[in-house]
N, C-alpha and C positions, 0 to 999 in steps of 0.2 A: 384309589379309584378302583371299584371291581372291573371287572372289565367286563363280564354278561350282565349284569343289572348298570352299570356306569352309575353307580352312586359313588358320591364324595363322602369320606370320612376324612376328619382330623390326625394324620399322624402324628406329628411332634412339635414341640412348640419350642424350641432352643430359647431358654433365658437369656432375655436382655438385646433379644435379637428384634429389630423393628423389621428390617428386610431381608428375605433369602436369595440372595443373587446366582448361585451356582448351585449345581446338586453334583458327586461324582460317587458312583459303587465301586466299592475297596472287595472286590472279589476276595480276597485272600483272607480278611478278617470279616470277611460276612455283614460289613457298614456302612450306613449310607454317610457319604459326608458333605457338609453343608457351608458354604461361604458364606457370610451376613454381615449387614452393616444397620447401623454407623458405628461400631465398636470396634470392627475389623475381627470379629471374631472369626473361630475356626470349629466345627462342633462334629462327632463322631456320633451315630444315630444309631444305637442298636435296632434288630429286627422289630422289636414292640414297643420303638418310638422312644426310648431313653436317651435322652441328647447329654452327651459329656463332652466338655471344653477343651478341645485338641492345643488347640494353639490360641497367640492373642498379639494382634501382630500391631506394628505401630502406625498403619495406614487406617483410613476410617471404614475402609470397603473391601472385603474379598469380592471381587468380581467374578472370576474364573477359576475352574481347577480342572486338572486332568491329573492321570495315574498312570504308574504299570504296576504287572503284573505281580509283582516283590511287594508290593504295600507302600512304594513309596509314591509322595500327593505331589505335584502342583498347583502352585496358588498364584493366581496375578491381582494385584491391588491398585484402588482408586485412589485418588487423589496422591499415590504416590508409585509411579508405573515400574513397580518391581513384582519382579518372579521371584517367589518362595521355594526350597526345596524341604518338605518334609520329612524324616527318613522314620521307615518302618520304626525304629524306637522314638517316635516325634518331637526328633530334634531338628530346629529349623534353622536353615542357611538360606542365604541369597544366592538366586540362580544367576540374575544380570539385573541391573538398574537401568530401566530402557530410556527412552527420550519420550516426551508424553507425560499426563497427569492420570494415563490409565491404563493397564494391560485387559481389556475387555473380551478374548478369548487365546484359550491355549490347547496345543494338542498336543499329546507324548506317542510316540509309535516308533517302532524299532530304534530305538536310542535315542531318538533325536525330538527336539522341541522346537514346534511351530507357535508362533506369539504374535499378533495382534495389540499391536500397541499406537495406542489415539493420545490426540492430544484437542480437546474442546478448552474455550473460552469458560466456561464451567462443566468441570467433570458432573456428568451424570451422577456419581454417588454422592457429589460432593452436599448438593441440597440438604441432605439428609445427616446434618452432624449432632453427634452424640449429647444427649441434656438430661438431666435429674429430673425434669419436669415431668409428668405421665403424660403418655402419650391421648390425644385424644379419643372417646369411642368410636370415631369411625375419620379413615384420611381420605384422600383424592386420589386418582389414580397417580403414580409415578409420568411425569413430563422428562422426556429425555430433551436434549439439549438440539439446536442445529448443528446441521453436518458439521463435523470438524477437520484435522487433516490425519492420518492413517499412514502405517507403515506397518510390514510384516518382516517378522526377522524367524531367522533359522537359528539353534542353539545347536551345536554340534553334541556327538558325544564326551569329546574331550573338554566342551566348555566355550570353543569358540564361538560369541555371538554374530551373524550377519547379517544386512537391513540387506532384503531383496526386491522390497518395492516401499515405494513414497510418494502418499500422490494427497493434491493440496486438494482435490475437490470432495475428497469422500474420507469416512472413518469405516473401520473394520469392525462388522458385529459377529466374527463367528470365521471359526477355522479349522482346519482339517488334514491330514496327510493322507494324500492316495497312496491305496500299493504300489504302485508304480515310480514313487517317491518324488511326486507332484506335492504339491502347495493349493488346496483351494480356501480362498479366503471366501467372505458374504460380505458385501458392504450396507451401509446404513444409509447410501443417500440416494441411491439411480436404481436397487432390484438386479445389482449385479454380481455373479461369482468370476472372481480373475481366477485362472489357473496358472500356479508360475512353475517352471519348469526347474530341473535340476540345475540350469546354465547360469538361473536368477532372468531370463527371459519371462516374458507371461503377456498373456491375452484374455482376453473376455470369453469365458467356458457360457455361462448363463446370462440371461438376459429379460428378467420377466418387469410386469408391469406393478408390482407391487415394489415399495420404497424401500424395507427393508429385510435384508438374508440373516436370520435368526441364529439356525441352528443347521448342519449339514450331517447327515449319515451317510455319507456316499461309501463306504468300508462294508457296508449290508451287504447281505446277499440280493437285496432288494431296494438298491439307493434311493435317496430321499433328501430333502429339505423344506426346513419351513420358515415361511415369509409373516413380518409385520407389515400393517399401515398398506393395506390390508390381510387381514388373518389368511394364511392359505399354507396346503400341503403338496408339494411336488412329487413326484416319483419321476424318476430319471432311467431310462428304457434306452437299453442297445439296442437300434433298427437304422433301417438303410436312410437316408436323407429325402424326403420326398416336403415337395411343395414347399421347402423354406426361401424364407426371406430375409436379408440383412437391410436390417434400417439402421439410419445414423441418427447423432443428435443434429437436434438443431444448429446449423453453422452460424456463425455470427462475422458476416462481412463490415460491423461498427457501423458501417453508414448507408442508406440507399442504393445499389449497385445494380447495373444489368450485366445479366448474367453471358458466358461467352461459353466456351465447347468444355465437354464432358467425356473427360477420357479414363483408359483405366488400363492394368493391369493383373494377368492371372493368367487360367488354362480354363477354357471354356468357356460354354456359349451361357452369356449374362446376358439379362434385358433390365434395364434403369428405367427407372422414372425420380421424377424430381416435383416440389410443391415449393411454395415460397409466401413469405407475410413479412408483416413489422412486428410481431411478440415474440416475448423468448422463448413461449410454449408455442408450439401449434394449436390451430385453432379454428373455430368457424371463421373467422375472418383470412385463412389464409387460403390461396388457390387450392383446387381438387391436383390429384396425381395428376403427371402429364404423360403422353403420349407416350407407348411404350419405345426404349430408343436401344437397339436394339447393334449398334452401330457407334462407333463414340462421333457427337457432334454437336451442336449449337443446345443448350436447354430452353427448352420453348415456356418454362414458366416465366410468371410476370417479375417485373424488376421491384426489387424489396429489400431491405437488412437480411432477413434472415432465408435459411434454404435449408430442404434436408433431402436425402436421397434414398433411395431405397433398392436394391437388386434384387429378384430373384435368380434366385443360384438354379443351375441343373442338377437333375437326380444324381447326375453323373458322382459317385463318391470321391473322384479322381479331382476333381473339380477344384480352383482354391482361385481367390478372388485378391490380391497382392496390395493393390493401392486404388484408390479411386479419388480424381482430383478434377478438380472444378475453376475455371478463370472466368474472372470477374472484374469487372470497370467499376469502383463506386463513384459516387458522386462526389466532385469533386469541394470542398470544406471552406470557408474563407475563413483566412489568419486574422485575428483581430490585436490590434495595440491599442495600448492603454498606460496612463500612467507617465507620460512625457513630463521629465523633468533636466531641469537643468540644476550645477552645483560645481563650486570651485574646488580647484584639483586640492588634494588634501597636502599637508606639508611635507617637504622633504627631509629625507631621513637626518637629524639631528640638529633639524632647522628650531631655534627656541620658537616656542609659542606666542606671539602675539596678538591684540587686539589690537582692531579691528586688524583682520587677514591682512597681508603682504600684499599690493595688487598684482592683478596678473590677466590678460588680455584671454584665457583661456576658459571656457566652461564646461565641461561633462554632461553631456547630455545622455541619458538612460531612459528605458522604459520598457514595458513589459510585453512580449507579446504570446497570445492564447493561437498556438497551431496545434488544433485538435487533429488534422490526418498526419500530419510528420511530415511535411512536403516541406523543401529546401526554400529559406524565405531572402528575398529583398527589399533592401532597404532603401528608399530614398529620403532625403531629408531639403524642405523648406523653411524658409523666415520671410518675415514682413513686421515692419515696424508698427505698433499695434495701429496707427492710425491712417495706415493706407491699408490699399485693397489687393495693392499685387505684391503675388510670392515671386521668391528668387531663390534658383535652388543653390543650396550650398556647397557642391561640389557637381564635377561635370557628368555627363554619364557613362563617360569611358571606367569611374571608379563603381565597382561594384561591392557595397557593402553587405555582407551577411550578420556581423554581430550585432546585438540589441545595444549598441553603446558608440557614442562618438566623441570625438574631440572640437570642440569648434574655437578656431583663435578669430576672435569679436575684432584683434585690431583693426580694422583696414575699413569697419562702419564706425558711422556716427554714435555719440552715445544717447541714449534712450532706453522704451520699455519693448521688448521685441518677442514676438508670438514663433511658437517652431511648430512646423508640420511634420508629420512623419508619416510617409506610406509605404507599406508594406504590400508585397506581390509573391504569388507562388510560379510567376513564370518559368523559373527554372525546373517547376517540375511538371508541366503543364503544356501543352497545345495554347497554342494566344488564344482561341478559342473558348477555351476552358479555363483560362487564368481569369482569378479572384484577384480584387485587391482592397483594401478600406484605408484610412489616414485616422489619426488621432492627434490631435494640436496639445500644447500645452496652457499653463496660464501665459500672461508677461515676464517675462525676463528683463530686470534690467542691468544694461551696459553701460558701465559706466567706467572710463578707460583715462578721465582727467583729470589732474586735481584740483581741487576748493583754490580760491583766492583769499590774501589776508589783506584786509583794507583797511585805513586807516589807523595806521598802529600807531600809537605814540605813549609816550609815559610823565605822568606829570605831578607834581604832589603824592607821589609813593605808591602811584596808581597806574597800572597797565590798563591800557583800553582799546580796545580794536572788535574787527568787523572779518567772520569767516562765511564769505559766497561760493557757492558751488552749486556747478549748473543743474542735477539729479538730488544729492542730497540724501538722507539725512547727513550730516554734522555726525562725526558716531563720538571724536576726544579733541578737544584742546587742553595743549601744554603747553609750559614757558618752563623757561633754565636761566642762574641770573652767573654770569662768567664762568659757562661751562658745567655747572655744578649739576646736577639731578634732577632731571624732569619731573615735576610735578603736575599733575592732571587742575583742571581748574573749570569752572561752572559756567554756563553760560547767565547772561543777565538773567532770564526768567526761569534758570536751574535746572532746564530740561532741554536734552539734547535731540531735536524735533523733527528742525526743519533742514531746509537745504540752505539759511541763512541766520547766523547764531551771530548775536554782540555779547562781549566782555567787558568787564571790568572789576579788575581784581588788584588787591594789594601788593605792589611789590614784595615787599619784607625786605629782609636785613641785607645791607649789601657793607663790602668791607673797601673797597677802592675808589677814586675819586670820578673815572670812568666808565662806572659796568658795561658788560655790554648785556641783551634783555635778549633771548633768543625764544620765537614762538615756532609753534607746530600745530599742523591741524590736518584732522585724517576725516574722510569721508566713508562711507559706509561700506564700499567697496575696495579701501586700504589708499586711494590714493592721498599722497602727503604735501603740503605745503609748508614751505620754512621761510622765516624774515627775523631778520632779525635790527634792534636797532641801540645805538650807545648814547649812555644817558651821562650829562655833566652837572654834577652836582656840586662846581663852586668850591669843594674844598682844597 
C-alpha cells in the first residue's frame, strides 16, 4: 500500500496458500513472515515478494506469530492449539500444547510469551481444509464462528506455562504485553480489553461498543487498537479522568422482580442511576434512566427480569468505585409435578426371580417435579378409590416430606383400582402469602393384596379340572404337581390367561402309586397364590 497515493499493489502470492492469517517482520533477516492456511504452511517473504517455505507444520492453520529480536518466530496453530518455536536456523520445536482447538494471538517481549488460546465449537480455521480441487474464481468473505470460551496463558522464560485467566463467555482475539509487564488481551464477543496484572489478577482496562478487539499496539509511542464488527481505530491518550461513566451489563434477576436498595462501595462522591425491561439487550422497550441517586437507596425503576446501572464517577483521579450491589424480591415461580407413578419394590438382593412378582402390600410411588426458582418443596400425598370423590390423605401432617418418592403399604385398604394425588408447595421458602402450590394425580393403581380361589377341583378319567376366581384378576399362571414332583405351568380352557376368572382342564399324565395326590397352584397378577390340593384312588 503506498502510503501518499494509498494505492494497493499485489506483493506476494505464497504457493498453495488459500488464506493469510498472520503477517510478522523478522528485523534481523530483513522478511516478512507469513502464517497461512489450510496447509499450515509457514512462508519467509523477501523484500520484492519472493515467498519461500519456512516450515510446514502438521496443524491446518498458522494463526499467529510473534518474534524477537535474534530471528527466532512464534507460531500458534488452529485446529490444533500448539505454539511452535522457530529457531533462527528454522528448526522447529513445540513451545506448549494448550487446551483449546486454537492459539489465535501471541506476543514475545522481554522473554516471555503471552498466548491466547480459544476453544470454539468449530475452529475458525477449521472451515477451510486442505483439497486438490482448484479453488474457485472468487470465495465469500471468511465467517468466524460464535463466541467460544478463551483463556490467556503466560510462558515464562524457562518454559513454565500458566493459565491466568479463563472465562466461558468470551474468546481472545488479540494480545499484547505492556512495559509494565501487564497482560492485555482483546476479546471477540463484548468490545472488551482485560488487563491482567503480574499477580494473574485482572479487570476490564477497555470497554467500547464495537464486538470485537482485533489488534493492540499499546508498546507505541502513540498507543492504539483496532476493532471488528464494526471496523474502527482507537488511540489511547494519558489525560485526567473527566466526565466518565461505568455502565454494567445487563443483570439478569431469571424472573420478574421488584427491585429493593442500591448500595455501594468506594472513595467518592458517585451518582447512580438504574433502567429496567424484560430483554437481554436493552432496548426501546425498557424504562428511561432513573432519577439521579446520589445516596444509596430504594431503585425507583419499574419491576422487570432484567436491570443495568450505571455511575458517574468524579473527576477526582483518587476516586475508585469497589462494588456495587443491588436487592431484589422476584417473583415468586410455582413447582410443578408431573409424572405420578406407582411400582413394586424391586427384589431383594439374591431373591430368585419369579413370575408373576412375590406379592407385597407395598408400592413406590415417584414422580417428577419442575422447580424452576430452587425453593425448598413439600410434598403432600392423597388417594381415593377411583370411583368415589373424596381424598384421604396418606400420612398426617405432623410428617413433612421433601423427597420426590414414597413408600405406601396398601394393606390396611380394600383392594381395588386407586387414584394418588400429589401436591406440592414452596411454603417452606415463602410468606403463606406468597406460597404456590399445584397437584398432579396419577392413572389407577391397582391393589390387589388377596389371593384367587380354586373352585371345583376334582380329577377324573385322567383329567384335572377346576375353576381359578379372583376378585381383581387377571389369572397371570396355573400349575399342578402330581406326588410332589415339578410344577408344570398349564392352559386355561380358552388358552389365554385373561381374565379374573380361568377354567381348566388338562391331562393328568403318568402317575406311578395307587394314591397320588394332584397339588394345584394359581397366582394372580399381583403374585398373590392359591394352593389345594386333592388325592386321587385309582382302584389298584
Amino acid at each position: 500500500i503506498d502510503p501518499k497515493s494509498g494505492k494497493v499493489k499485489r506483493f506476494s502470492v505464497p504457493k498453495g496458500a488459500k488464506h493469510i492469517w498472520a503477517l510478522h517482520y523478522d528485523k534481523r533477516r530483513s522478511r516478512l513472515i507469513a502464517g497461512t492456511g489450510p496447509e499450515g504452511k509457514l512462508f519467509a517473504i523477501d523484500p520484492i515478494g519472493r515467498a519461500k517455505l519456512l516450515f510446514k507444520s502438521d496443524a491446518s492453520h498458522i494463526m499467529a506469530l510473534s518474534g524477537d529480536d535474534k530471528g527466532t518466530i512464534y507460531a500458534g496453530t488452529s485446529d490444533q492449539a500448539v505454539v511452535l518455536r522457530i529457531a533462527p536456523n528454522d528448526q522447529a520445536t513445540v513451545v506448549h500444547d494448550f487446551p483449546g482447538n486454537e492459539v489465535t494471538a501471541i506476543d514475545f517481549y522481554d522473554g516471555q510469551l503471552a498466548v491466547a488460546s480459544n476453544k470454539f465449537k468449530t475452529a475458525p480455521g477449521s472451515q477451510f481444509k486442505a483439497s486438490s480441487r482448484k479453488a474457485p474464481a472468487s470465495a465469500g468473505p471468511v465467517t468466524r464462528p460464535r463466541a467460544g470460551t478463551g483463556q490467556v496463558w503466560r510462558v515464562g522464560a524457562e518454559g513454565r506455562a500458566e493459565m491466568v485467566v479463563s472465562r466461558k463467555d468470551t474468546h481472545f482475539t488479540a494480545i499484547q504485553w505492556g512495559t509494565d509487564g501487564a497482560i492485555y488481551a482483546g476479546g471477540g464477543h463484548e468490545g472488551r480489553i482485560l488487563r491482567v496484572e503480574p499477580d494473574s489478577s485482572y479487570s476490564i482496562w477497555v470497554d467500547v461498543e464495537e464486538r470485537q478487539v482485533l489488534a493492540l499496539n499499546l508498546r507505541a509511542k502513540s498507543p492504539s487498537f483496532v476493532t471488528g464488527d464494526g471496523a474502527a481505530l482507537y488511540r489511547v491518550k494519558s489525560s485526567k479522568r473527566r466526565n466518565a461513566i461505568w455502565t454494567s451489563k445487563a443483570l439478569d434477576a431469571r424472573f420478574a422482580s421488584k427491585w429493593g436498595r442500591l448500595t455501594w462501595r468506594g472513595r467518592g462522591r458517585f451518582v447512580f442511576q438504574t433502567r429496567s425491561g424484560n430483554t437481554k439487550e436493552p432496548g426501546d422497550t425498557w424504562s428511561g434512566w432513573s432519577k439521579d441517586l446520589k445516596q444509596p437507596g430504594v431503585v425507583s425503576s419499574p419491576a422487570g427480569r432484567f436491570i443495568q446501572v450505571r455511575a458517574k464517577l468524579p473527576n477526582d483521579d483518587s476516586a475508585v468505585l469497589r462494588a456495587v450491589q443491588i436487592f431484589y424480591l422476584p417473583q415468586n415461580q410455582r413447582a410443578r409435578v408431573s409424572n405420578v407413578q406407582g411400582s413394586r419394590p424391586p427384589p431383594k438382593r439374591g431373591e430368585a426371580p419369579r413370575q408373576p412378582l412375590p406379592p407385597t402390600t407395598l408400592l413406590n410411588l415417584s414422580w417428577k417435579a419442575n422447580n424452576t426458582d430452587g425453593d425448598s418443596l413439600r410434598y403432600r400425598i392423597a388417594y381415593r378409590e377411583e370411583s368415589q370423590s373424596t381424598w384421604r390423605d396418606m400420612f398426617a401432617e405432623d410428617t413433612v416430606l421433601r423427597e420426590a418418592k414414597f413408600t405406601w403399604d396398601t394393606g390396611s385398604i380394600p383392594d381395588g383400582y386407586y387414584v394418588v394425588r400429589v401436591e406440592v408447595s414452596d411454603e417452606e421458602s415463602n410468606p403463606e402469602r406468597r406460597t404456590l402450590r399445584s397437584s398432579a394425580t396419577s392413572e389407577p393403581m391397582v391393589v390387589d393384596n388377596h389371593p384367587p380361589r380354586l373352585e371345583k377341583l376334582k380329577v377324573g378319567k385322567g383329567r384335572v379340572v377346576g375353576r381359578v376366581v379372583d376378585a381383581l384378576g387377571p389369572i397371570a399362571r396355573i400349575q399342578i404337581s402330581v406326588d410332589a414332583g415339578p410344577w408344570r405351568d398349564v392352559f386355561p380352557t380358552d388358552s389365554v390367561l385373561d381374565s379374573a376368572d380361568e377354567r381348566f382342564d388338562v391331562p393328568l399324565g403318568a402317575i406311578s402309586s395307587n394314591s397320588p395326590i394332584v397339588a394345584v397352584r394359581a397366582f394372580d397378577a399381583s403374585g398373590n397364590q392359591a394352593n389345594r390340593e386333592i388325592t386321587v384312588k385309582t382302584g389298584r
